[in-house]
ZAMIZA-64220 format. One record per residue (C-alpha): x, z negated, y. Coordinates in pm, 1 decimal. Layout:
BEGIN
((X; Z; Y))
...
! end
This chain:
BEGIN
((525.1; -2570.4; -1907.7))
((533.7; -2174.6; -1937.0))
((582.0; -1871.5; -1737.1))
((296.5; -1623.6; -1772.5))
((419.1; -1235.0; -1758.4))
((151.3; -981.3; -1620.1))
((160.8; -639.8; -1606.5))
((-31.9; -550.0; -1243.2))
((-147.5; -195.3; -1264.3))
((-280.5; 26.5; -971.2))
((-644.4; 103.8; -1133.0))
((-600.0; 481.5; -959.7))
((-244.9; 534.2; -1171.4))
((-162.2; 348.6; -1447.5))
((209.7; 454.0; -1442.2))
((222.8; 253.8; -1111.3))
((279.1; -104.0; -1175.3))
((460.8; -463.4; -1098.1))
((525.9; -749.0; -1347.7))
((513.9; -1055.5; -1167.8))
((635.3; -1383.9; -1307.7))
((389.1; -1729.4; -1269.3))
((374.0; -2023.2; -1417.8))
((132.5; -2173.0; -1610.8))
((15.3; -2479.5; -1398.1))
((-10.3; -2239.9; -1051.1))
((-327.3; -2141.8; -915.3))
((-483.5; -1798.7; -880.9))
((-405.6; -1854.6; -488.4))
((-50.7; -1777.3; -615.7))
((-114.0; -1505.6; -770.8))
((-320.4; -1336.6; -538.4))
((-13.0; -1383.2; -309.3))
((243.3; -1258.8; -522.7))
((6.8; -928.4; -640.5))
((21.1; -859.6; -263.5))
((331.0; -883.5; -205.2))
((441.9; -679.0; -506.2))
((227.3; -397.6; -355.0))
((375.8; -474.0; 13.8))
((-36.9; -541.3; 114.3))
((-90.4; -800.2; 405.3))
((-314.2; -1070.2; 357.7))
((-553.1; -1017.2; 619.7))
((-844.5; -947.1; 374.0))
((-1098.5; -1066.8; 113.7))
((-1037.9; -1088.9; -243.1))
((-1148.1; -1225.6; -601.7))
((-1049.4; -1208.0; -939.9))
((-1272.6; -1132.2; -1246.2))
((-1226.9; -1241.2; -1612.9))
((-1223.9; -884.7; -1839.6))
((-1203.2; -818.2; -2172.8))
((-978.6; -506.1; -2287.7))
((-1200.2; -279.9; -2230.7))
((-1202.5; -379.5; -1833.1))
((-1600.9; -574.0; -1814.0))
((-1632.2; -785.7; -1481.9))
((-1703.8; -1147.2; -1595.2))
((-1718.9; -1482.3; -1371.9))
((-1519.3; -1468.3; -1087.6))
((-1226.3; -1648.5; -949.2))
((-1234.8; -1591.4; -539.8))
((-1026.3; -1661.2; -254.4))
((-1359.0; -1787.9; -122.6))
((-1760.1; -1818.4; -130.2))
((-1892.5; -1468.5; 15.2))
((-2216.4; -1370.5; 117.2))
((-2312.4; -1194.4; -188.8))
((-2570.0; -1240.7; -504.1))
((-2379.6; -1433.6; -803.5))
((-2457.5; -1405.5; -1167.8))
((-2299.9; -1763.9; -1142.4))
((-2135.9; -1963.5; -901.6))
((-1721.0; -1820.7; -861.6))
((-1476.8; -2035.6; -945.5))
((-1258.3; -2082.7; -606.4))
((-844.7; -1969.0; -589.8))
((-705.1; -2264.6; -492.3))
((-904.5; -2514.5; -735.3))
((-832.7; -2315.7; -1061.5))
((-490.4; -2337.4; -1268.0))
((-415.7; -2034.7; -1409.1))
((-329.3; -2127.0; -1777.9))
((-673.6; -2287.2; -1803.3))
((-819.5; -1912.9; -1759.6))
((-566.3; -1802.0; -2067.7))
((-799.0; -1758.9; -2369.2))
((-548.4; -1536.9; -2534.4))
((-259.7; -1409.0; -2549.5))
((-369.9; -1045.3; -2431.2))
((-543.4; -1199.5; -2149.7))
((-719.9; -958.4; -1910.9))
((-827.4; -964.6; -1548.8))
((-965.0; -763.9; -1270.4))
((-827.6; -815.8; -885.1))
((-1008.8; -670.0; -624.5))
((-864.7; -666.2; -247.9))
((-996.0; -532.1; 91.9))
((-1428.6; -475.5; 6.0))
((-1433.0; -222.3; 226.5))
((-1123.7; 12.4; 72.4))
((-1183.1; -169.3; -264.1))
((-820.7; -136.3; -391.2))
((-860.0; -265.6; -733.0))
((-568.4; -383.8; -1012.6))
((-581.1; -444.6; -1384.3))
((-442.7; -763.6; -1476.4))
((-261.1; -788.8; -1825.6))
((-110.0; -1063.2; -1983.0))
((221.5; -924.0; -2156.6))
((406.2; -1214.0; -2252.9))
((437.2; -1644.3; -2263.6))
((792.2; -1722.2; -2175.8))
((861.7; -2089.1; -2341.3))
((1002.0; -2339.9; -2089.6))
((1375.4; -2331.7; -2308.8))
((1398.4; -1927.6; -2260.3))
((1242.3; -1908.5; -1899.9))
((1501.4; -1910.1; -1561.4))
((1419.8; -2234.0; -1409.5))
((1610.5; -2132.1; -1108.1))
((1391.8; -1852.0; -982.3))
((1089.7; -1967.1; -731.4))
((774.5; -1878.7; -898.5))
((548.9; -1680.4; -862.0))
((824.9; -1411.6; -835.5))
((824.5; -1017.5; -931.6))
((1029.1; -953.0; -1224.4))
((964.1; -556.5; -1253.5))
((827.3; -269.4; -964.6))
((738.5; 91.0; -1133.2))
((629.5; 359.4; -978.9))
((515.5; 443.4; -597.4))
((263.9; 205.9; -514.9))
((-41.7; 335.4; -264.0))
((35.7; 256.7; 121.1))
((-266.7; 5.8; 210.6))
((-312.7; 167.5; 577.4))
((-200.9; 503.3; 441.2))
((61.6; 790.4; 582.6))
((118.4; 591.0; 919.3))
((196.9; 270.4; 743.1))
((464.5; 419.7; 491.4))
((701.8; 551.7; 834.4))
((606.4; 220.6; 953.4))
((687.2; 89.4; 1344.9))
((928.2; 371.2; 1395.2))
((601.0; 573.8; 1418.1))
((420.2; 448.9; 1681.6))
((731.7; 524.4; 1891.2))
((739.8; 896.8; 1759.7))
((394.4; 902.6; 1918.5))
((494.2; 742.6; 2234.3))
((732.5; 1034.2; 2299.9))
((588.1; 1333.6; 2153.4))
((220.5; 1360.1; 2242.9))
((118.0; 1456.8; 1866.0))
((-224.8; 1565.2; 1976.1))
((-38.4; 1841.0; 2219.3))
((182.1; 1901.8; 1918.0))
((-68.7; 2030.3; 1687.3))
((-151.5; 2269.6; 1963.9))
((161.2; 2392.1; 2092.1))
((488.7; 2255.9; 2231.2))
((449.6; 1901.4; 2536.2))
((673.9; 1830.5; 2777.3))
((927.6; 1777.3; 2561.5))
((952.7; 2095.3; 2387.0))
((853.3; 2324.7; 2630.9))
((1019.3; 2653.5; 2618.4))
((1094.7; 2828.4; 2985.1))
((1169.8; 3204.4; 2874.0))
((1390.6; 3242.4; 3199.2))
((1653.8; 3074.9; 3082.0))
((1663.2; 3340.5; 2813.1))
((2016.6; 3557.5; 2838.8))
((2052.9; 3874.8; 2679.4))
((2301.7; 3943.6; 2439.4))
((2582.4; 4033.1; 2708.4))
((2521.4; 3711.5; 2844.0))
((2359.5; 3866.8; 3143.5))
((2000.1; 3702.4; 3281.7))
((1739.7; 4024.8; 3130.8))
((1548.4; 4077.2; 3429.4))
((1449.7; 4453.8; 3338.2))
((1138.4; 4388.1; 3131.0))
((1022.4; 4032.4; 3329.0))
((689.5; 4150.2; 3320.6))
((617.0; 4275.9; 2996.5))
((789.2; 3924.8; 2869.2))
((544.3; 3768.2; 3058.5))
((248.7; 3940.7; 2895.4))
((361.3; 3913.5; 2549.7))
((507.1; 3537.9; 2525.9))
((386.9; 3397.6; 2197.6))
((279.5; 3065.5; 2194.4))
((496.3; 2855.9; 1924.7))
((288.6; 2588.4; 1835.2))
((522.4; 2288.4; 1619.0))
((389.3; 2303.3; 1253.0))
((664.9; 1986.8; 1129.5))
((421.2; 1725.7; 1275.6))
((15.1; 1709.5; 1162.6))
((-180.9; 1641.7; 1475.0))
((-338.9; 1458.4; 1197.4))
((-137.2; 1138.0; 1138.1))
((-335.0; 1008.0; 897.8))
! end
């Protein structure tokens, strides 16, 4: 047996990267699991694999499934093909695509056979052995403040707040003092012409 190091890249950002650790007799089901969870994706979605060559060509591919799509020929399926029997070298490249409809897409590298003697037999493969870089949030902004977010928006209204203060942080210019400390009741109604709204700038209405 060996233990197959791959260097994972982000296609977008090639500084942003995961080596994960797998060994030769697993399946490409476990690596499509660990590539995921290196990237902190879910696993609600479709996904293949493609055999490359270095300079990145789509060849047969390797899929979590059969989809309803033209083949060149017939994919080879996840859970049905061992991983070392796709190693034709020792720079071995391939292609992982994830979510069709956002297309995320990951160059697959083989760095690096680990003999049985060197490897750690006491880690549970598939494992990741190295994260680099910022990798891209898979649901975007509202995903990286994660849960803690949707209760932000529970209590602040963040459509009002691109507008102008809610309830929350509404201003009442009454309470106001003047700088004795006294209530300014002289100029009421020229403060009541020329309030300004202050719309709150530190949240995007936006939150994506």
């Amino acid at each position: 047996m060996a233990i197959l190091k791959f260097r994972v890249y982000w296609e977008e950002d090639d500084a942003i990267y995961r080596d994960v650790l797998v060994k030769h007799t697993q399946n490409f089901a476990d690596f499509h699991q660990v590539i995921l969870k290196s990237f902190e994706f879910d696993q609600k979605h479709d996904a293949t694999f493609f055999r490359s060559n270095d300079i990145w060509v789509r060849g047969r591919e390797i899929s979590k499934e059969v989809y309803d799509k033209e083949y060149v020929v017939a994919p080879l399926m996840m859970e049905d093909t061992v991983i070392g029997s796709e190693i034709i070298d020792t720079n071995q490249h391939f292609i992982y695509m994830y979510d069709f409809a956002k297309s995320w897409t990951f160059l697959i590298q083989l760095i690096q056979v680990i003999k049985n003697v060197d490897a750690d037999m006491t880690l549970e493969y598939p494992v990741v052995a190295r994260t680099e870089g910022v990798g891209p949030m898979q649901y975007g902004t509202k995903g990286l403040l994660g849960p803690k977010f949707a209760d932000i928006e529970e209590k602040y209204d963040l459509a009002e707040a691109s507008e102008g203060f809610g309830e929350e942080g509404e201003s009442n210019e009454s309470d106001v003092d003047d700088e004795d400390g006294e209530e300014d009741t002289e100029n009421d109604s020229d403060d009541t012409d020329s309030q300004a709204s202050s719309g709150s700038e530190f949240f995007d209405g936006d939150a994506y």
